[in-house]
C-alpha positions in Angstrom: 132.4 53.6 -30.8 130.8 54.8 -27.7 126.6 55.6 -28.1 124.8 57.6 -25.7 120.8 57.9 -26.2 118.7 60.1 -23.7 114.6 59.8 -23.3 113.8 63.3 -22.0 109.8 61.9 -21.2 111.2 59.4 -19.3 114.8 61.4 -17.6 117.0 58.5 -18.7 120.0 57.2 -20.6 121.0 54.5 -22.1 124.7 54.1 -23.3 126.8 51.5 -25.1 130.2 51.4 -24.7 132.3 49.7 -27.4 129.4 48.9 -29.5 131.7 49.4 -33.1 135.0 49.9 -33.9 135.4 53.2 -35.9 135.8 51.4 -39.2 132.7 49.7 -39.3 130.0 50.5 -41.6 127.2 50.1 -39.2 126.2 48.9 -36.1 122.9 47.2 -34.6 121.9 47.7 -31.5 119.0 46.5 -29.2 117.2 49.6 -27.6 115.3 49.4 -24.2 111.6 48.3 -24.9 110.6 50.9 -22.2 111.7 53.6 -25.0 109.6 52.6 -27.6 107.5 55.5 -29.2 109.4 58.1 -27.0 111.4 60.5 -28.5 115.1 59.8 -27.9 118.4 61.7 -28.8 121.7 60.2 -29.7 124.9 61.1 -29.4 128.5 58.9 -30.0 132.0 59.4 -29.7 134.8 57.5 -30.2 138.0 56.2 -27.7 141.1 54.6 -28.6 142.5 50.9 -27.5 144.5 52.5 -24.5 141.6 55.0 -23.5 144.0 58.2 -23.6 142.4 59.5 -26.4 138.8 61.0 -27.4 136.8 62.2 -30.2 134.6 65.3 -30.1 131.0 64.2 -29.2 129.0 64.5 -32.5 125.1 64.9 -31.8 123.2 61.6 -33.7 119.3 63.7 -33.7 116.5 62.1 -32.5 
C-alpha cells in the first residue's frame, strides 16, 4: 500500500511507499510534525511485488 497526504496551507506532500501490504488490517504511520493542525488530504493505492501492476487511486478525505 502506497499513501499520499497533501497540506494545501503549506503546498506539500508527504508520501509513503510500501507502508502495508494489502491484506493488513491497518497501518500506523508517523506524520510530519510540521503538519500538525493543518488540514491534510489522503489518498492510497496499491502496486504489486513486480511493480507492473496498479490500483485505481481511492481518495482517503481529510
Amino acid at each position: 500500500m502506497n499513501l499520499i497526504f497533501y497540506n494545501p496551507q503549506k503546498e506539500q506532500y508527504l508520501t509513503f511507499e510500501n507502508a502495508a501490504e494489502r491484506s493488513a488490517k491497518e497501518v500506523h504511520l508517523q506524520m510530519d510534525k510540521n503538519f500538525a493542525g493543518d488540514t491534510v488530504h489522503g489518498w492510497m493505492h496499491f502496486v504489486n511485488k513486480t511493480g507492473s501492476q496498479v490500483s485505481t487511486t481511492v481518495y482517503l478525505g481529510e
